[in-house]
C-alpha positions in Angstrom: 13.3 46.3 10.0 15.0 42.9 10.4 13.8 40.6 13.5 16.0 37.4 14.9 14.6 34.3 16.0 17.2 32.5 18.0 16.8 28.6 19.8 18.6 25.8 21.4 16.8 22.7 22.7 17.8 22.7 26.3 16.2 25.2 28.8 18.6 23.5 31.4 21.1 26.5 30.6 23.3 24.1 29.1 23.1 25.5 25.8 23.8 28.8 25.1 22.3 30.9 22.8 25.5 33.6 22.7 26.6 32.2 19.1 23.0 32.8 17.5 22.6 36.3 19.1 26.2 38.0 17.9 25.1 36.5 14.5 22.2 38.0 14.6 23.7 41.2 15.8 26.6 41.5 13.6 24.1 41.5 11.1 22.3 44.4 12.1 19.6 43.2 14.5 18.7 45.1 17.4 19.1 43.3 20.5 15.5 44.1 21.8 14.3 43.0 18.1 15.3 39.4 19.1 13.4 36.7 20.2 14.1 33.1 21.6 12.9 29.4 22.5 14.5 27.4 24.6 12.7 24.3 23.5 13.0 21.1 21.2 13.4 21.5 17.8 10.1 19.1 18.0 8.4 21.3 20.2 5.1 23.0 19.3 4.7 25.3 21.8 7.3 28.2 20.3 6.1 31.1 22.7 9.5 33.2 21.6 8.4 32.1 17.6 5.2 33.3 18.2 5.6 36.7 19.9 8.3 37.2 16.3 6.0 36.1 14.0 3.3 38.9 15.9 5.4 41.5 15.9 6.3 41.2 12.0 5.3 43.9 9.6 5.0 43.8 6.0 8.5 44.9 4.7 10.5 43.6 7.9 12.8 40.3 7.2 12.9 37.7 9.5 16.6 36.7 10.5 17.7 32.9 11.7 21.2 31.9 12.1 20.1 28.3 10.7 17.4 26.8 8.7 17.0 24.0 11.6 16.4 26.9 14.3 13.2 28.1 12.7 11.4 24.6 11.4 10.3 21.4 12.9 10.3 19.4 9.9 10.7 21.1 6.3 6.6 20.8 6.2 6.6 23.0 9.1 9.4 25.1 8.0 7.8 25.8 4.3 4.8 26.6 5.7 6.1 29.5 8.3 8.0 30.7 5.4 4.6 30.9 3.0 3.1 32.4 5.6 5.3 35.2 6.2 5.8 35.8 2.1 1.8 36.3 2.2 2.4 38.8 5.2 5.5 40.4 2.8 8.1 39.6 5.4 11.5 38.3 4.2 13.0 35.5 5.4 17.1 35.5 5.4 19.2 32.6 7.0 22.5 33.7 7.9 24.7 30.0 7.7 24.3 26.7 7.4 23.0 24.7 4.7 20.2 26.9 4.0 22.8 30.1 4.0 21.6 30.8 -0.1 18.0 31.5 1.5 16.9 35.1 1.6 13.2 35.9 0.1 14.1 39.4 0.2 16.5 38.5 -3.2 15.4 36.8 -6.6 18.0 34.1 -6.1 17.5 33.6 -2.3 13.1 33.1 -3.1 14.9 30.6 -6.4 16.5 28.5 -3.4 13.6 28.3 -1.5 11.2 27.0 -4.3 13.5 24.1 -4.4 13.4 23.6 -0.8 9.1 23.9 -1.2 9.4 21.6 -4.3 11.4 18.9 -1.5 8.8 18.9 0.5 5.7 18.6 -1.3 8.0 15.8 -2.9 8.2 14.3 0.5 4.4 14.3 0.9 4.1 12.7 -2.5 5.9 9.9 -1.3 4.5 9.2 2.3 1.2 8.9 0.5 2.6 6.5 -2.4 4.1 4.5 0.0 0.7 4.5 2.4 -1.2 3.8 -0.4 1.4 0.9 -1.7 1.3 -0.3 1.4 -2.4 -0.7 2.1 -2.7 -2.2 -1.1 0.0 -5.1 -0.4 -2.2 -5.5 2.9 -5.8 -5.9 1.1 -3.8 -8.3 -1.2 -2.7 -10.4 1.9 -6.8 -10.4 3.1 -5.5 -7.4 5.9 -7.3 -3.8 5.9 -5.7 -0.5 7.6 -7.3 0.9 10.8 -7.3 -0.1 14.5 -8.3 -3.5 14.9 -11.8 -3.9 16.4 -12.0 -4.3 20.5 -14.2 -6.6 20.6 -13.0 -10.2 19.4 -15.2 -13.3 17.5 -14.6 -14.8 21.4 -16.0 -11.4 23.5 -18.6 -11.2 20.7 -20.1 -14.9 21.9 -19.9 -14.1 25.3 -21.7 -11.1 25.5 -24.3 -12.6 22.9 -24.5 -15.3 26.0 -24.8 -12.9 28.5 -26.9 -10.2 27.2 -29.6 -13.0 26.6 -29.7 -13.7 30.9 -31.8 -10.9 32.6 -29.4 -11.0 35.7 -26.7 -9.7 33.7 -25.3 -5.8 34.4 -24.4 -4.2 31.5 -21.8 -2.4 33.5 -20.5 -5.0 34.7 -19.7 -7.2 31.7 -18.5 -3.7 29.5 -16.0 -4.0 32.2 -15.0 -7.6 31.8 -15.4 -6.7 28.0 -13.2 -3.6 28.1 -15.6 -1.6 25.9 -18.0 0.8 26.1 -21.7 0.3 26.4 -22.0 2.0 23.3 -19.5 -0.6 21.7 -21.0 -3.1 22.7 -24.4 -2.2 21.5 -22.5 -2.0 18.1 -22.3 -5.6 18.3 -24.7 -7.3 20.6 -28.6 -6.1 21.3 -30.0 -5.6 24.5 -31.6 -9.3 24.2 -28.5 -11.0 23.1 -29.5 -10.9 19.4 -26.3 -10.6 16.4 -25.8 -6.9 15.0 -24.1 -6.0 11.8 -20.9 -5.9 13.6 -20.8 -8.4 15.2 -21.9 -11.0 12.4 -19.0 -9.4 10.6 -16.7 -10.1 13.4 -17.4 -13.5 13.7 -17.6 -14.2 9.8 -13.7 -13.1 9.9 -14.4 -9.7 8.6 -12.1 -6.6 10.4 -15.1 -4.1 11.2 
């Protein structure tokens, strides 16, 4: 049994869906066998995605009327694919650039290999270029991460304060901007240095 999965990104009514469906139909889709977003192609709430991807049985193909209806990004997109070809349900896309795709065929699963290959080439990259650029950054004395909320000049201050008993911790956390528990990271209860905060105010990113 085929099933059709059908979306446009408004739900204002401004988009209509009537293309996708008589697609869809021409192709031999039952009307009550198709199901539909009305969401962002960003979107990962897909309630009509979902209820198709339930209701698929091994042997049925799922139909789209473009490759860019079904995924959010090719990641997303070769991952709902996998997942049905574990299931053994097809995947067909009826025009568009992905038109050659249909897992039910030799050729059609050929085309879609290259389109897996793509993006796990993608991935590659991102993480070559991450990794480039944290290196480029460690060169220049910088390291990755958030950069710590508490400053070489808070660090002193509560080092000043924590050694006065009439000090609230409460009270200067809130000055601060931190947690108690971040500022304990940095500062004892007496005023005395931590790891952290020796770190901080030797120049070191913690």
């Amino acid at each position: 049994m085929n099933l059709g999965y059908m979306r446009v990104s408004k739900s204002d009514g401004s988009q209509s869906l009537d293309l996708q469906r008589d697609a869809l139909i021409a192709n031999g889709i039952s009307p009550e066998h198709i199901y539909e977003d009305r969401v962002s192609g960003k979107s990962e709430q897909r309630p009509g995605l979902d209820q198709c991807l339930k209701a698929a049985r091994p042997g049925d193909t799922l139909v789209v009327w473009k490759l860019d209806r079904l995924g959010r990004d090719l990641k997303h997109l070769v991952n709902t694919v996998h997942g049905l070809a574990a299931r053994e349900v097809g995947f067909k896309v009826l025009t568009g650039q992905g038109a050659a795709i249909d897992t039910t065929t030799p050729a059609g699963k050929l085309v879609f290999g290259i389109f897996a290959a793509l993006a796990e080439f993608e991935r590659e990259l991102i993480r070559e270029r991450t990794r480039a650029g944290l290196a480029a950054a460690r060169a220049r004395g910088r390291t990755g991460g958030r950069k710590p909320k508490m400053t070489a000049a808070k660090v002193r201050l509560a080092q000043a304060a924590m050694g006065k008993p009439e000090t609230k911790v409460a009270d200067l956390c809130k000055e601060l901007g931190v947690a108690r528990q971040t500022l304990y990271r940095y500062v004892g209860p007496k005023g005395d240095l931590r790891a952290d905060g020796l770190r901080v105010l030797r120049g070191k990113v913690v």
